[in-house]
C-alpha positions in Angstrom: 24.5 18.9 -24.4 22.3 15.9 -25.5 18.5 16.0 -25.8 18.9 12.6 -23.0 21.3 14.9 -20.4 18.6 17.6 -21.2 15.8 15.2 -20.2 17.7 13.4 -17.5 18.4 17.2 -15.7 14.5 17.4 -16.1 14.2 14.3 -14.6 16.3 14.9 -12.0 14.5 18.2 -11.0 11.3 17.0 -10.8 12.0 13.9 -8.5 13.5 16.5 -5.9 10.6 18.5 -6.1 8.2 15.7 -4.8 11.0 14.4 -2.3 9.5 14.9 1.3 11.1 17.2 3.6 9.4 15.5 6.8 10.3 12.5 9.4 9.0 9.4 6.9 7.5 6.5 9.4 5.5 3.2 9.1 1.9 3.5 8.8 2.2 1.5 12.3 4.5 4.4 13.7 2.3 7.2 12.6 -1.1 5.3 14.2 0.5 5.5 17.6 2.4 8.6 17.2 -0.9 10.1 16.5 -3.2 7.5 18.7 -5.0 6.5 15.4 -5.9 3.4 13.9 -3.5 2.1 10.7 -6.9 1.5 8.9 -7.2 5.4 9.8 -4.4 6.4 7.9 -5.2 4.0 5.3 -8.1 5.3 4.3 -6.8 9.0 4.5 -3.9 7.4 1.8 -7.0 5.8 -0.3 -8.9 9.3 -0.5 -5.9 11.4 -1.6 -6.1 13.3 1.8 -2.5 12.4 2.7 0.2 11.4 1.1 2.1 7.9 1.3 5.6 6.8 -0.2 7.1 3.3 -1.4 10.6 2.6 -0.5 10.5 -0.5 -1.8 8.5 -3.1 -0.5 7.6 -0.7 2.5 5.1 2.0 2.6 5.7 5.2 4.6 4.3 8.3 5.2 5.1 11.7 6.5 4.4 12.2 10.2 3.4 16.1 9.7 1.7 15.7 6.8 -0.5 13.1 8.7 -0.8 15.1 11.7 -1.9 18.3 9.7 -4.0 15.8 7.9 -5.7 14.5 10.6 -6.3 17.7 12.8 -9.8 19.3 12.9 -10.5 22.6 14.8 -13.5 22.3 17.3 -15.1 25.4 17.4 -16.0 27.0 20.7 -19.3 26.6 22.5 -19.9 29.9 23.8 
């Protein structure tokens, strides 16, 4: 085997690690999915807090990754 099929495997391997395993939507799916703004989820995408993909010209994200994203735990008053 070549040292360019040894790369390519390599290759290969490491883009179906970072493929998603989610439901990919648009940004404008996921806002009401998750009754957010897009400008919500754009921001989260800016800071690094959730992850978004490019299928070409279009930008999507993973609706659970959001939504685990997003959620906050409210602690009790008691």
């Amino acid at each position: 085997m070549t040292r360019s099929a040894d790369r390519l495997r390599a290759d290969d391997k490491s883009a179906a690690e970072s493929v998603p395993s989610g439901r990919l939507v648009a940004l404008t799916v996921a806002a009401e999915e998750l009754s957010v703004s897009v400008k919500t989820i754009r921001r989260r995408i800016a800071d690094g807090s959730v992850r978004a993909y490019r299928i070409g010209r279009l930008i999507r994200v993973n609706l659970d990754e959001l939504r685990a994203a997003l959620l906050v735990v409210v602690g009790s008053s008691h």
